[in-house]
PALUMKOL-795490 format. One record per residue (C-alpha): residue number from 1; x, z, y negated. Coordinates in pm, whole numbers, plus 50000, padded with zeros to 5 digits. Example, Ala and Ser with C-alpha at 12.3 -4.5 7.8 and 13.67 -1.06 7.14 Angstrom:
<fikes>
> k; c1; c3; c2
> 1; 51230; 50780; 50450
> 2; 51367; 50714; 50106
</fikes>
This chain:
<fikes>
> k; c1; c3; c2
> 1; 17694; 92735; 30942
> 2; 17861; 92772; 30572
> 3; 17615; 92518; 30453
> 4; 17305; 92701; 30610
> 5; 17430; 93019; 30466
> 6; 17586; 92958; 30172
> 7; 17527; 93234; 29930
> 8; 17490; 93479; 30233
> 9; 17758; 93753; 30260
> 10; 17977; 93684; 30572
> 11; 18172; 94029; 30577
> 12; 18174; 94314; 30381
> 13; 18497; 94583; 30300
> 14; 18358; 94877; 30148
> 15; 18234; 94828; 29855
> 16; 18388; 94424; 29854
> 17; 18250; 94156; 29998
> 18; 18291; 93767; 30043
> 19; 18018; 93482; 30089
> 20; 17987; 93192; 30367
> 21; 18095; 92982; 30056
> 22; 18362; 93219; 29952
> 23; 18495; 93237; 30349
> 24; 18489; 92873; 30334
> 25; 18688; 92774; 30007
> 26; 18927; 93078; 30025
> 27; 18989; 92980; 30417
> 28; 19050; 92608; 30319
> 29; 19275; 92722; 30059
> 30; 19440; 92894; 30320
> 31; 19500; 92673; 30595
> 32; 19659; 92431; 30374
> 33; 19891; 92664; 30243
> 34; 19950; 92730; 30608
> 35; 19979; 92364; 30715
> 36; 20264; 92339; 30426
> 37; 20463; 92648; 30632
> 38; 20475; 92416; 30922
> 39; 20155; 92551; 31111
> 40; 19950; 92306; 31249
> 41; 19773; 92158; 31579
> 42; 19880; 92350; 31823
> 43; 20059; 92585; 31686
> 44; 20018; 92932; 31701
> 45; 19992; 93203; 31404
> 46; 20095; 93587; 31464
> 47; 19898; 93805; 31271
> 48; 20041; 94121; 31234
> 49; 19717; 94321; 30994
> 50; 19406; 94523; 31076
> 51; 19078; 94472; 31026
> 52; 19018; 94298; 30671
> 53; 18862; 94054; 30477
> 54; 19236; 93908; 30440
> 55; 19259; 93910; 30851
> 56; 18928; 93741; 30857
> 57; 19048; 93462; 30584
> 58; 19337; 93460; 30824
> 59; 19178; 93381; 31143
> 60; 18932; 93148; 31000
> 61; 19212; 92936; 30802
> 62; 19421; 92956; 31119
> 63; 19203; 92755; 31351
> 64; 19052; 92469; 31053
> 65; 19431; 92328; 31123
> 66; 19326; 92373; 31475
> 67; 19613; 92659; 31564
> 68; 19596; 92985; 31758
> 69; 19622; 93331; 31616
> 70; 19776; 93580; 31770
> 71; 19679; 93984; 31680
> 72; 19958; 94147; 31661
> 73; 19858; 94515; 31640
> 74; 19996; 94672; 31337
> 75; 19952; 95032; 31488
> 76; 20205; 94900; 31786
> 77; 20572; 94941; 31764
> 78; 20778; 94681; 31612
> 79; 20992; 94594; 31910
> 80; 20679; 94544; 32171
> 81; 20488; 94293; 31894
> 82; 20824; 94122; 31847
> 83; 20853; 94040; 32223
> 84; 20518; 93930; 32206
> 85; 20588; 93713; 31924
> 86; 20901; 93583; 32144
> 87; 20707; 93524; 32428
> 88; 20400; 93340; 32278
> 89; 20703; 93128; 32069
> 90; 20458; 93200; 31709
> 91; 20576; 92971; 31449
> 92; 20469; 93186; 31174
> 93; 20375; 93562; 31125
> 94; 20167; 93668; 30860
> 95; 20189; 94066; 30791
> 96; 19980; 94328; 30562
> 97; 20316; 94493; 30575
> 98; 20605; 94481; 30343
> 99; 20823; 94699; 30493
> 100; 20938; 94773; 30842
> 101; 21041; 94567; 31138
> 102; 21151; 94188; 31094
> 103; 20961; 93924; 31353
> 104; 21198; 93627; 31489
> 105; 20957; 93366; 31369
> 106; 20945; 93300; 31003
> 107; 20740; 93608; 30850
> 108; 20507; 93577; 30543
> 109; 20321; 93862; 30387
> 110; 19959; 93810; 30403
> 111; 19889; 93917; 30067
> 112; 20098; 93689; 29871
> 113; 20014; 93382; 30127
> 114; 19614; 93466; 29958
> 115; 19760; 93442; 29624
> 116; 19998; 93129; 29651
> 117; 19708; 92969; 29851
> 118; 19535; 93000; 29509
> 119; 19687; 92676; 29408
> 120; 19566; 92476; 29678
> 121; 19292; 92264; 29711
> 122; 18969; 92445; 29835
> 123; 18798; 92121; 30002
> 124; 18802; 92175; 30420
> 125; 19110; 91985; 30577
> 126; 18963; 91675; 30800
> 127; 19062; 91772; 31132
> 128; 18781; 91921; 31359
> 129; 18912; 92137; 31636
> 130; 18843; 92011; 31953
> 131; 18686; 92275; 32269
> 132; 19014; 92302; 32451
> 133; 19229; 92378; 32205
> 134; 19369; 92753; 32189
> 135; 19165; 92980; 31951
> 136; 19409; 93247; 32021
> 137; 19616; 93444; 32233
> 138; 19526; 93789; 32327
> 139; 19815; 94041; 32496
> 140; 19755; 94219; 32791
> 141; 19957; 94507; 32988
> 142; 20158; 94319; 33257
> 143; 20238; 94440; 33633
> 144; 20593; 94346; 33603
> 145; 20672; 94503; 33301
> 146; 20618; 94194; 33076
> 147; 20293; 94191; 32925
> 148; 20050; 93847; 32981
> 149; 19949; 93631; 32697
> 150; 19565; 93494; 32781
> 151; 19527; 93198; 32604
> 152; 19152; 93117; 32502
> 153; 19017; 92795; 32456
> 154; 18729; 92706; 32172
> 155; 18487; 92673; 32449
> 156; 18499; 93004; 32560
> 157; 18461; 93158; 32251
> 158; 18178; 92935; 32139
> 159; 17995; 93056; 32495
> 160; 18024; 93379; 32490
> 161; 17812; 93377; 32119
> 162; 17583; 93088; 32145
> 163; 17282; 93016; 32346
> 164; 17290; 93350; 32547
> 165; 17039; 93597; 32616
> 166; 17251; 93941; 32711
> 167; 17251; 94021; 32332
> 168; 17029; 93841; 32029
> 169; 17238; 93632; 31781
> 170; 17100; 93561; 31422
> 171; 17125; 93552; 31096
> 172; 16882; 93876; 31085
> 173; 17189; 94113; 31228
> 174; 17441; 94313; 31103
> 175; 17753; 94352; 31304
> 176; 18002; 94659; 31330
> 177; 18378; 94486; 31322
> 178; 18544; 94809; 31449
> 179; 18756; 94678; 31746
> 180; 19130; 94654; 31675
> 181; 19174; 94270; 31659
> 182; 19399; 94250; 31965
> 183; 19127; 94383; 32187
> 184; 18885; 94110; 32286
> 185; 18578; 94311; 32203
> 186; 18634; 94191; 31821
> 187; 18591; 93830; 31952
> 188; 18251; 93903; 32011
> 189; 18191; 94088; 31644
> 190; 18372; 93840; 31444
> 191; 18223; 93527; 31580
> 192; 17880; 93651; 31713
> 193; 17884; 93730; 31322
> 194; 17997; 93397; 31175
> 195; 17911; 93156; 31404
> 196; 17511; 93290; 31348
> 197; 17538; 93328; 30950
> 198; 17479; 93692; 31002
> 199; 17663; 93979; 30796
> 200; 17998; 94137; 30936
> 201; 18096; 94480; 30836
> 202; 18470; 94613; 30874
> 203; 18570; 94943; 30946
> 204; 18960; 94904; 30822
> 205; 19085; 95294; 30888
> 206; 19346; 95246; 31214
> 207; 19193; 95571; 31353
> 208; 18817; 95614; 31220
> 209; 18691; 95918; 31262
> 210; 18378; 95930; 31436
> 211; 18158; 96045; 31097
> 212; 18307; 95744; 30922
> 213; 18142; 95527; 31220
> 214; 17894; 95703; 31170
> 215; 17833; 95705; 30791
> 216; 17919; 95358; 30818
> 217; 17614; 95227; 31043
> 218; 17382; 95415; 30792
> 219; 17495; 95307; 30484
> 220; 17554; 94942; 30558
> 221; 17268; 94934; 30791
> 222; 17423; 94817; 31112
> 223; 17201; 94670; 31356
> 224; 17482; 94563; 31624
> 225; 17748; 94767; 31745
> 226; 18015; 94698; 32037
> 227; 18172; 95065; 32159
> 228; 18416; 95121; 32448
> 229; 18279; 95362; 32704
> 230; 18480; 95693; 32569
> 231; 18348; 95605; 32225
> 232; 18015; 95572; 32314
> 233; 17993; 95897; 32488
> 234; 18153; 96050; 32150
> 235; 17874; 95905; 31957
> 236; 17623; 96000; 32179
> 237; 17801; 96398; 32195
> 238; 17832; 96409; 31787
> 239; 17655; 96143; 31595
> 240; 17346; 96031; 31809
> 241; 17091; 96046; 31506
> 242; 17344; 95771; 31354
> 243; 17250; 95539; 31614
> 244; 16904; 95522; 31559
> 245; 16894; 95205; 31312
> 246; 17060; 94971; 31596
> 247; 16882; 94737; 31739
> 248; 17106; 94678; 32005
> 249; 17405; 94846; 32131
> 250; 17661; 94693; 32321
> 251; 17913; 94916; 32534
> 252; 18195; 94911; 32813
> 253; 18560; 94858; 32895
> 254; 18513; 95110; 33148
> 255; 18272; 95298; 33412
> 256; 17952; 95412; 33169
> 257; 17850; 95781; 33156
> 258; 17494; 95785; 33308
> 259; 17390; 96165; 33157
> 260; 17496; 95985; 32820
> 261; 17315; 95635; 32882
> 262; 16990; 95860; 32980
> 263; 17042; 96025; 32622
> 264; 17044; 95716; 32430
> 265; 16794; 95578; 32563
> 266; 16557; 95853; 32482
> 267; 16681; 95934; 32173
> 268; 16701; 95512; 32054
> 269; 16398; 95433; 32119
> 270; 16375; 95102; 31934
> 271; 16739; 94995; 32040
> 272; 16829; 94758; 32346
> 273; 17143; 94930; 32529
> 274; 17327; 94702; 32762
> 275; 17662; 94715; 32938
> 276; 17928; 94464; 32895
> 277; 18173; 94400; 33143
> 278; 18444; 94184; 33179
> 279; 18829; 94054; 33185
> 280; 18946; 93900; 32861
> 281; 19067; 93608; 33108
> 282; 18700; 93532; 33096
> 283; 18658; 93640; 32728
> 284; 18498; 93954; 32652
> 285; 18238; 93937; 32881
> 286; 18159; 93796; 33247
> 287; 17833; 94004; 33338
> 288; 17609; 94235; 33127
> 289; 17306; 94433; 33221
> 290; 17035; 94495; 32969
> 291; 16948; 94857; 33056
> 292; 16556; 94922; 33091
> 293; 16448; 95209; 32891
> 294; 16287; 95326; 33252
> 295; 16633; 95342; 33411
> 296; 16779; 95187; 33664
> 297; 16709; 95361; 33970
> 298; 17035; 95587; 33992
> 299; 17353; 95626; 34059
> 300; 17651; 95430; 33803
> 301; 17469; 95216; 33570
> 302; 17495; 94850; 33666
> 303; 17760; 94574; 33545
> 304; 17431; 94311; 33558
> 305; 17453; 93936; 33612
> 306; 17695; 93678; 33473
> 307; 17591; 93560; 33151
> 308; 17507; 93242; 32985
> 309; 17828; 92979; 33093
> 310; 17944; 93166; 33351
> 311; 17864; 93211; 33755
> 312; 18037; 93495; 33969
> 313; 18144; 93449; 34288
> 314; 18221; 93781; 34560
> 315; 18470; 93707; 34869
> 316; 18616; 93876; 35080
> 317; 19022; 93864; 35197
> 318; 19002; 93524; 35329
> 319; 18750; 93399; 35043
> 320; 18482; 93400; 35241
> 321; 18130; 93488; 35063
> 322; 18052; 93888; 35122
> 323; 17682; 93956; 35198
> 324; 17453; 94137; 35002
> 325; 17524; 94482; 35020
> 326; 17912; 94461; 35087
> 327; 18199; 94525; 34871
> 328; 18363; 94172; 34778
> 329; 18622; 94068; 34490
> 330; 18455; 93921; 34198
> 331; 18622; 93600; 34114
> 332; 18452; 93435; 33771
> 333; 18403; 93087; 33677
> 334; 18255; 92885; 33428
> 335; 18315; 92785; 33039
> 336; 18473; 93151; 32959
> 337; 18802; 93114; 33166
> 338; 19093; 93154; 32944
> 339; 19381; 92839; 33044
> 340; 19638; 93037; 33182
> 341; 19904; 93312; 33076
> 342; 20141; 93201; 32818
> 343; 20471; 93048; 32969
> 344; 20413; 93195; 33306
> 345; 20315; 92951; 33539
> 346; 20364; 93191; 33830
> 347; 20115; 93451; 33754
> 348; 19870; 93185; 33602
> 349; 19848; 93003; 33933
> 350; 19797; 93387; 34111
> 351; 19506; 93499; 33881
> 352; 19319; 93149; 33858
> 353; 19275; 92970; 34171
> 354; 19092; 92717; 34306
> 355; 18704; 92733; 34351
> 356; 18639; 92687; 34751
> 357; 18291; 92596; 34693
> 358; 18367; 92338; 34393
> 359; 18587; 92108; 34397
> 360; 18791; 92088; 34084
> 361; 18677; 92357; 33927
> 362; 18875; 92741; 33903
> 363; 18799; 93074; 33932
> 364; 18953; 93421; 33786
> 365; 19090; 93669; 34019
> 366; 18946; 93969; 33831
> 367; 19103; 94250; 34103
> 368; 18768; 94456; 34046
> 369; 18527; 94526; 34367
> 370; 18189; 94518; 34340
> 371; 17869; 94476; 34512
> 372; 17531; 94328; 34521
> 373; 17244; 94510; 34434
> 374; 16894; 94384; 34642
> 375; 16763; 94296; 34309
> 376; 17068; 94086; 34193
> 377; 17286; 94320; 33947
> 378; 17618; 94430; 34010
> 379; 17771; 94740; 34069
> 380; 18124; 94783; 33981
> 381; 18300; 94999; 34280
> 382; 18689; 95011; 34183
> 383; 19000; 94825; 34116
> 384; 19200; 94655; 34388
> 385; 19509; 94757; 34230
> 386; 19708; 94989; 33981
> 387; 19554; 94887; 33691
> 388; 19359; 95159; 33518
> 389; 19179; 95140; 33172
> 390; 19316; 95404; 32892
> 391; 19088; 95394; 32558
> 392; 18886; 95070; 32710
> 393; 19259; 94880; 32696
> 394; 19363; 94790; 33022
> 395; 19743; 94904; 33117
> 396; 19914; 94802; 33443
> 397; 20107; 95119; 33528
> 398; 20403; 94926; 33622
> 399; 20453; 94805; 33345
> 400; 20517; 95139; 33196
> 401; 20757; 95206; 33489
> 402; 20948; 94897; 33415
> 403; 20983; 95013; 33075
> 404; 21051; 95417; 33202
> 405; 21326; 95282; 33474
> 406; 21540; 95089; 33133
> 407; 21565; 95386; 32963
> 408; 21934; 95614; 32966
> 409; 21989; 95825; 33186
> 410; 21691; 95735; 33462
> 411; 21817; 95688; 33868
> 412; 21386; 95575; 33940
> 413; 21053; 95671; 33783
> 414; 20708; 95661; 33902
> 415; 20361; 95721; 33672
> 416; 20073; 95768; 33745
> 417; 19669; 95821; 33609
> 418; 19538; 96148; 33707
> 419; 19206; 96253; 33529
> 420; 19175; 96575; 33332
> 421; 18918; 96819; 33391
> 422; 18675; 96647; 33073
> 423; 18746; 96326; 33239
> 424; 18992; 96194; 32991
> 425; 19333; 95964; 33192
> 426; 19661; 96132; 33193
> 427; 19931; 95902; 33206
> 428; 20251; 96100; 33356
> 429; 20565; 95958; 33409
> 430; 20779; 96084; 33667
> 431; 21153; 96023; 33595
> 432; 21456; 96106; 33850
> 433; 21779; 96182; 33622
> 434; 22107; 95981; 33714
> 435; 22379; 96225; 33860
> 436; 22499; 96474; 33589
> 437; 22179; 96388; 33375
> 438; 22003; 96738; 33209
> 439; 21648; 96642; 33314
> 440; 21568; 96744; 32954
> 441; 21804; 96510; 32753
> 442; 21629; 96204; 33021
> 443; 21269; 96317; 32893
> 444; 21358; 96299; 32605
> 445; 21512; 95975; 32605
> 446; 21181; 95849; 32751
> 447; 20989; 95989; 32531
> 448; 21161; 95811; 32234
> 449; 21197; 95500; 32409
> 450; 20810; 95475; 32476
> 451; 20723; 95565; 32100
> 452; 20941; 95303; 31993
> 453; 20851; 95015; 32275
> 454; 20504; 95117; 32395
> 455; 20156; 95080; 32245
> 456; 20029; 95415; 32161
> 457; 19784; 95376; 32447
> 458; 20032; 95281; 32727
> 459; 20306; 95591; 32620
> 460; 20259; 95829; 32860
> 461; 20122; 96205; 32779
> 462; 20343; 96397; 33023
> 463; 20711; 96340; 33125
> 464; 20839; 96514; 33402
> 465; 21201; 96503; 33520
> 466; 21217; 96577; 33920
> 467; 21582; 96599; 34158
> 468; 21370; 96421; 34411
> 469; 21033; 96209; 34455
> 470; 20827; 96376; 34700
> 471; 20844; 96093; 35041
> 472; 20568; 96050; 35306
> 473; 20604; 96009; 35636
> 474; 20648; 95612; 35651
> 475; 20927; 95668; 35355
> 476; 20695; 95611; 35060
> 477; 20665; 95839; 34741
> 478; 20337; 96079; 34787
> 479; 20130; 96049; 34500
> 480; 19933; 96339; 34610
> 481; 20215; 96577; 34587
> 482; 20367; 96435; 34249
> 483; 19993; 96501; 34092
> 484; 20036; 96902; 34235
> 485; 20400; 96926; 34047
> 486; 20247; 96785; 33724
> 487; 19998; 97027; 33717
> 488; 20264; 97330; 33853
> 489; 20504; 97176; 33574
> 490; 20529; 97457; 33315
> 491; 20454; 97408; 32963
> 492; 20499; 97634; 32647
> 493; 20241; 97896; 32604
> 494; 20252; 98076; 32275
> 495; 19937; 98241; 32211
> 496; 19719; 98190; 31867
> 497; 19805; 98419; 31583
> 498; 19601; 98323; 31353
> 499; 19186; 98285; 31327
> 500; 19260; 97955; 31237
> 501; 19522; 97886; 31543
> 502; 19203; 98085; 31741
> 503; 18936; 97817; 31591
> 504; 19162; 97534; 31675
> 505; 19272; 97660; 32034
> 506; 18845; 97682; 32113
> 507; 18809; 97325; 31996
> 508; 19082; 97172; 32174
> 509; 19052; 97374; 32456
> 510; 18687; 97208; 32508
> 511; 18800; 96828; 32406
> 512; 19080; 96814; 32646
> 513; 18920; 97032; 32920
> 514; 19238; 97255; 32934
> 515; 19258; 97610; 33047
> 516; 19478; 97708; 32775
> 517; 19668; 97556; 32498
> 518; 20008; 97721; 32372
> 519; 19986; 97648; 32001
> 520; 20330; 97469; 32018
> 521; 20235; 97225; 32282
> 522; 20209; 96854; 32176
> 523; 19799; 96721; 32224
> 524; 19954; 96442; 32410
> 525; 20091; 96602; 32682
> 526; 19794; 96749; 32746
> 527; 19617; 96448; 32784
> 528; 19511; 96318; 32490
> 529; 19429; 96018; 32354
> 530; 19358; 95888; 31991
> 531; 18979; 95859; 32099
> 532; 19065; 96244; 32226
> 533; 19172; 96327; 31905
> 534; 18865; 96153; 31695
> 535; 18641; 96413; 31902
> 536; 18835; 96715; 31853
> 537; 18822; 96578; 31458
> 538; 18432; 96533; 31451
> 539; 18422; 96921; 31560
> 540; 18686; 97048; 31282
> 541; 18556; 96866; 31006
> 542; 18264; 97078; 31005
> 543; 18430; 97369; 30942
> 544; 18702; 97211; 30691
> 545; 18573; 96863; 30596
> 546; 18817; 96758; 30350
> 547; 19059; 96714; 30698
> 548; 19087; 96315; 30765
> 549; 19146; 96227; 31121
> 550; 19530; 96096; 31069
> 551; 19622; 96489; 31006
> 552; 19576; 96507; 31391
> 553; 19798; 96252; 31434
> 554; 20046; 96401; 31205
> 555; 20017; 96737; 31306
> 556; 19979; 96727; 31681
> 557; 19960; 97049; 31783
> 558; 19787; 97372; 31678
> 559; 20055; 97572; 31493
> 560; 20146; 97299; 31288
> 561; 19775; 97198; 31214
> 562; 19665; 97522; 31113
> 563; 19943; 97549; 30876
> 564; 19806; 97226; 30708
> 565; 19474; 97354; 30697
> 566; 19534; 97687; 30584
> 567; 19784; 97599; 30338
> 568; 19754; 97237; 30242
> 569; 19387; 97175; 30096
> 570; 19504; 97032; 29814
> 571; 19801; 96801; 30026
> 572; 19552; 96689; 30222
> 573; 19294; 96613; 29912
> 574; 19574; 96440; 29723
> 575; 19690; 96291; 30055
> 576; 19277; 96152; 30056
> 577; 19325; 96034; 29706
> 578; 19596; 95834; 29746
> 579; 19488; 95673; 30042
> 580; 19169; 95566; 29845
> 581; 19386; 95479; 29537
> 582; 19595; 95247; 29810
> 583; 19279; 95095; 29930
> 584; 19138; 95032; 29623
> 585; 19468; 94857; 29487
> 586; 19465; 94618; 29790
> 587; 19092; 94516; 29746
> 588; 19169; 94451; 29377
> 589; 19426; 94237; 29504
> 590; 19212; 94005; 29736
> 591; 18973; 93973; 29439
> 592; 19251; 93875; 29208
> 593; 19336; 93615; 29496
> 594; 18969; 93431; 29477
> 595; 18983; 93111; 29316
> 596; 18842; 93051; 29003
> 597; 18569; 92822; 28958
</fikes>
């Protein structure tokens, strides 16, 4: 593909860019700089950065010396991303950080690897990977409190991008790289990009807000875009008319909104919407459904037919086919099964088990329930288990308990995923205090334990410290009845004071779907989530747009927000320039790093 494209851009940063030439001698450069660390056939490569040309040199270098990379989410706590360097047993991190937590495994800053690479040679290293070796390792949440390294084979990444017909792949498209790297969704926008010569563009802000998406599709003229389900709906609620130069618009991770598919599709008229659905032990996608602009007769919007590489199969308890019509367990087959989960042996032989209609070949246990429509597509119907999706990521809610029943101070905790009245998941962890334990002091303790050991998305919004867990007749804990003292569960309630506290309280009050908001109460334990707070952003810039989305963050709740806005223009203008100043300083960087020719 480098030799077909050439002199095509590959990826652009802002206002940076790099060529399928440049990719290819800077990436060559790279890997054997890495192959003089020790990295090398089988090996496996941490890489602890966002989205960036650097990470994309990174990934690319990684597997010419036919090693894995592993994303290690820079936005994660240090002590979770070391454990999953631990487990994975990385022989090399690189990091866009300098400062911070130290990995066990040798640690190299990604920066000045680009710059010492300069003085290696840029022809390709003679070693072709082969279709089974690991591409990388992707982290997901794990029932027993350990999360699960998938390990993905070449094969499965080269079928989910080549000679399918759920999305087209060329040269012609531009593709929106705005998936974190450690969710599987950026497997699809980094190599549906590369492998096709077509142009990738990278949103690298941690938390975009949505008008940066959005400014972003016009201005680079996107014609592909991936979006998780909440995102999507965002879009469609705030920045519809930004859509309308897609061509095709990929979205899922979780149950669609139909009221906002119907919306799109009137308002896109020349863009192809279509559903994506799937485990990342199948990578990225198992089914899709290419949604006619007519509809699709009603009810949720279908998960569609397996795609190119891949067959479905739905049995029942005992593995036995499940008619048409009938609610079966999909099990998924084909090119796009990962090879197991890292160092587990136990859990790999649970989720991928033998085929009983092929001998030899496997299938993935997915845990979803679905059924077959008359004409063929799928309808997703639930999960089998306590799995739930927060933010498109997938989190196994005992692993949080795991995490919640370590911490000082806690006899047993439960948590749980109870929607909030605009639909967003509430994670609530329900912690029972050792004897002589202050329920405060334990929710406390939680609640620093999970910002320090949880990803942001698996920390729950609510804590809630109870003498006794609720029992049911046959002895177990009554979920119902732990929902009702969440919502009894009193939280501060200090009315606004201020027309800005007033403004703020209206906007929230509608994002999260709350009755009220007390102006000192945290967002989170309300609810919501960083997609949560991109909304509520999209609705306050327009009334004081030099805010960036990361004041939310900051600031999370409405006293100490309005204080920044009222008082801290120029902070947050200066706070802007920096940023940009920072940004700019790291792009001059990678262009001092090219080699000269």
């Amino acid at each position: 593909m480098v030799r077909a494209a050439g002199t095509a851009v590959a990826a652009v940063e802002g206002g940076t860019s790099v060529t399928y030439d440049e990719l290819d001698r800077r990436s060559n450069q790279l890997a054997r700089f890495l192959l003089r660390q020790g990295a090398g056939p089988g090996s496996l490569v941490g890489l602890h950065a966002g989205r960036s040309l650097a990470s994309l040199l990174a990934i690319v270098a990684t597997l010419k010396i036919r090693a894995g990379y592993v994303p290690l989410d820079p936005t994660t706590p240090y002590a979770y991303l070391d454990s999953i360097a631990r487990d994975c047993r990385a022989d090399l991190v690189l990091s866009a950080n300098r400062d911070g937590g130290v990995f066990a495994a040798p640690t190299i800053n990604l920066s000045d690897a680009l710059t010492l690479a300069r003085a290696e040679s840029n022809l390709a290293h003679e070693e072709d990977a082969r279709p089974d070796d690991i591409a990388y390792v992707m982290y997901t949440s794990g029932s027993t409190g350990r999360p699960k390294g998938v390990r993905i084979p070449h094969r499965a990444v080269v079928r989910l991008v080549t000679g399918q017909s759920y999305a087209h792949f060329g040269a012609d498209e531009v593709v929106l790289h705005n998936s974190p790297l450690s969710f599987d969704a950026s497997t699809f926008e980094i190599w549906g990009t590369l492998l096709h010569g077509a142009r990738c563009v990278l949103i690298t802000d941690d938390h975009p807000s949505l008008r940066t998406i959005a400014n972003t599709i016009r201005r680079e003229g996107v014609t592909t875009a991936w979006f998780t389900a909440g995102l999507f709906r965002a879009l469609v609620d705030q920045e519809l008319e930004a859509l309308s130069g897609l061509r095709q618009l990929l979205a899922g991770g979780d149950v669609l909104s139909p009221s906002h598919v119907m919306r799109a599709l009137a308002a896109l008229p020349g863009c192809q919407l279509i559903n994506g659905y799937g485990p990342t032990e199948n990578t990225t996608f198992t089914c899709c459904y290419r949604i006619p602009r007519e509809g699709w007769g009603g009810g949720p919007v279908p998960i569609g037919v397996p795609i190119g590489g891949t067959y479905v199969r739905l049995l029942d308890d005992d593995m036995r086919p499940a008619r048409d019509g009938e609610i079966g367990m999909l099990y998924a087959g084909g090119l796009g099964l990962a090879v197991d989960y890292a160092g587990d042996p136990a859990r790999s032989a649970e989720q991928f088990v033998p085929d009983p209609q092929r001998p030899g070949a496997r299938l993935c246990r997915t845990g979803d329930l679905v059924r077959r429509r008359p004409d063929g597509n799928l309808d997703f119907v639930g999960r089998q288990d306590r799995q739930v999706k927060v933010d498109g990521k997938r989190v196994e809610l005992g692993e949080i308990e795991e995490m919640v029943r370590h911490c000082a101070g806690v006899s047993d905790a439960v948590v749980t995923a109870t929607k909030g009245d605009a639909g967003a998941l509430i994670l609530t962890a329900y912690v029972k205090p050792a004897p002589a334990r202050p329920g405060s002091s334990v929710v406390a303790a939680v609640h620093t334990q999970a910002m320090h050991s949880l990803p942001p998305h698996m920390q729950p919004s609510r804590i809630v410290a109870l003498d006794e867990f609720p029992l049911t007749a046959n002895g177990k804990i009554d979920q119902s009845l732990l929902a009702e003292r969440a919502a009894a569960a009193p939280l501060p309630l200090a009315s606004a004071s201020s027309e800005t506290e007033r403004r703020l309280s209206e906007i929230f009050v509608r994002v999260l779907g709350a009755r009220c908001i007390g102006v000192d109460t945290n967002f989170f334990e309300l609810g919501a989530t960083s997609l949560k707070l991109v909304e509520a952003h999209a609705s306050i810039a327009r009334i004081w747009p030099q805010v960036e989305v990361l004041a939310l963050f900051r600031h999370p709740n409405i006293r100490d927000l309005a204080r920044t806005l009222d008082g801290g223009h120029e902070s947050i203008a200066s706070e802007a320039q920096r940023r940009a100043r920072g940004q700019a300083a790291a792009l001059q960087r990678l262009n001092n790093a090219r080699p000269r020719r």
